[in-house]
C-alpha positions as CSV (number, residue, x, y, z in Angstrom):
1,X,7.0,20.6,5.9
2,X,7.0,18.1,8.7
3,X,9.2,15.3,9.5
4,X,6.5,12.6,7.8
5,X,6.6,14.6,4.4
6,X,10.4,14.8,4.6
7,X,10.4,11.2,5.1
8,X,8.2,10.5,2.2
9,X,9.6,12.5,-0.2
10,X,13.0,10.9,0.8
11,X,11.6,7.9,-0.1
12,X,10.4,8.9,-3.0
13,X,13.6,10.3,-4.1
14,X,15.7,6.9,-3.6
15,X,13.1,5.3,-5.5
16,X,13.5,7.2,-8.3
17,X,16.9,5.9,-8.6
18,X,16.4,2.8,-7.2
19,X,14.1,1.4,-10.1
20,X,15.7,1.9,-13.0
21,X,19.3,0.2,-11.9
22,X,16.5,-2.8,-10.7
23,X,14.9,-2.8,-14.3
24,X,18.3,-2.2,-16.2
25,X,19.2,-5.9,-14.4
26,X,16.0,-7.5,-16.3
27,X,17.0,-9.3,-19.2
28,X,13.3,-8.1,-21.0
29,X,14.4,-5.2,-23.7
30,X,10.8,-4.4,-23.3
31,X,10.9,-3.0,-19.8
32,X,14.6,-2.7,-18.6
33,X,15.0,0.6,-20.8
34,X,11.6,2.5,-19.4
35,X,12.7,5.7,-17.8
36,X,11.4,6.2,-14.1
37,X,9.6,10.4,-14.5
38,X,8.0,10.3,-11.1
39,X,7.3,8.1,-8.0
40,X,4.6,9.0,-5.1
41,X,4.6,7.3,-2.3
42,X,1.4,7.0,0.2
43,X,1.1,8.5,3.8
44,X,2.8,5.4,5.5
45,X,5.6,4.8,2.6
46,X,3.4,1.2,2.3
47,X,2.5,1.7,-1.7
48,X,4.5,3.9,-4.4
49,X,2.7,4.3,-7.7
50,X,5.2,4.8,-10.3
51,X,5.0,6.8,-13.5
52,X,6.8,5.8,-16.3
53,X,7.8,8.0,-19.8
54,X,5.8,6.5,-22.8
55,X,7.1,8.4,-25.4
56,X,8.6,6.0,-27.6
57,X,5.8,2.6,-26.9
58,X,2.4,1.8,-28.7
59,X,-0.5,0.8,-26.5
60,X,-0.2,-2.4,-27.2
61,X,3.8,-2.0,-25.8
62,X,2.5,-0.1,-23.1
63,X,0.0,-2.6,-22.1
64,X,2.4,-5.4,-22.2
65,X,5.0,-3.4,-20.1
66,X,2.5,-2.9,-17.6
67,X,2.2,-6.5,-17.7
68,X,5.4,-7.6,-17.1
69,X,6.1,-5.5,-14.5
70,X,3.3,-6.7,-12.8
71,X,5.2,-10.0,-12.8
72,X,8.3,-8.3,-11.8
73,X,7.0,-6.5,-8.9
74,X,8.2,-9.1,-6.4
75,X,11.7,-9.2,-7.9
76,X,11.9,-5.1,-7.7
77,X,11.0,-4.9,-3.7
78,X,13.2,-7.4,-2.9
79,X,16.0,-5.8,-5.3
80,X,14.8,-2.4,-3.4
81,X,15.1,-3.8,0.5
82,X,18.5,-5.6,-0.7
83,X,19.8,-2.3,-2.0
84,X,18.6,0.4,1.3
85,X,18.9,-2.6,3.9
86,X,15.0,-1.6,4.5
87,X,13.0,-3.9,6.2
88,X,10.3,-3.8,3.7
89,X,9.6,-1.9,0.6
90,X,6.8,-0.2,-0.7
91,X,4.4,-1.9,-2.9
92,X,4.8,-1.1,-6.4
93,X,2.0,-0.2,-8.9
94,X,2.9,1.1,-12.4
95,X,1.6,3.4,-14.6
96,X,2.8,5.6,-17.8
97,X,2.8,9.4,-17.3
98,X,0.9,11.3,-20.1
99,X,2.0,14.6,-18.6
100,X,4.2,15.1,-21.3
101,X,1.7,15.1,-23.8
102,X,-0.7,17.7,-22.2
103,X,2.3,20.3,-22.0
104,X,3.1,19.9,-25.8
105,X,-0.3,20.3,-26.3
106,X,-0.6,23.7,-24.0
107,X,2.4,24.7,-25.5
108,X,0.5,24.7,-28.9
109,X,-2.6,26.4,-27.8
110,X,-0.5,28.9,-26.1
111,X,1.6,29.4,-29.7
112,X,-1.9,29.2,-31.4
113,X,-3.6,32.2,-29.3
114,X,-0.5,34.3,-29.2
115,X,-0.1,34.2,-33.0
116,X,-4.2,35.1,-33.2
117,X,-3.4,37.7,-31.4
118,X,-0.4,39.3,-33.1
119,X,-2.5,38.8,-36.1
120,X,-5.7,40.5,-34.6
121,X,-2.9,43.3,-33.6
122,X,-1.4,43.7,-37.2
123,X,-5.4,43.6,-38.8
124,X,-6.1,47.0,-35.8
């Protein structure tokens, strides 16, 4: 790993903690409780796209969480450079994570073919 990869995933890491304590301070219920499940930053540390847990929003939430933070960008950079004493912060884009939801549904095919199986075994 070199020292730019150390550096980003450094980054990375703070961010992760970073972000929610800056959304917790919002006073919107509809964004300040969203839970932070990854953040990657680019090669230079100049944009972070961050992943959010959707679990518990419709579509129509998500989309207007994605567009009130969109507002709130500004607020959470500055909030981020306050917090680190950085210079500047990453750019922030959003996104929800559906990573999640293609493991439960692995999970099932995998339960799925291994009980077709034990029952081909128990027909032999």
């Amino acid at each position: 790993m070199t020292q730019e990869e150390i550096k980003r995933k450094r980054t990375e890491s703070l961010l992760r903690e970073i972000i929610p304590e800056a959304l917790a301070t919002l006073d919107d219920e509809r964004i300040n409780g969203l839970l932070v499940t990854e953040v990657i930053c680019s090669r230079g540390r100049s944009d972070a796209k961050v992943y959010l847990e959707k679990s518990f929003l419709t579509e129509a939430e998500q989309a207007e969480a994605l567009k009130q933070l969109r507002k709130v960008a500004g607020y959470l950079q500055n909030h981020i450079k306050k917090s680190q004493g950085w210079y500047k912060s990453p750019r922030l884009s959003f996104t929800f994570d559906d990573m999640l939801e293609k493991q439960t549904r692995m999970e099932a095919l995998f339960k799925q073919i291994a009980t077709e199986r034990k029952k081909d075994d128990d027909a032999s």
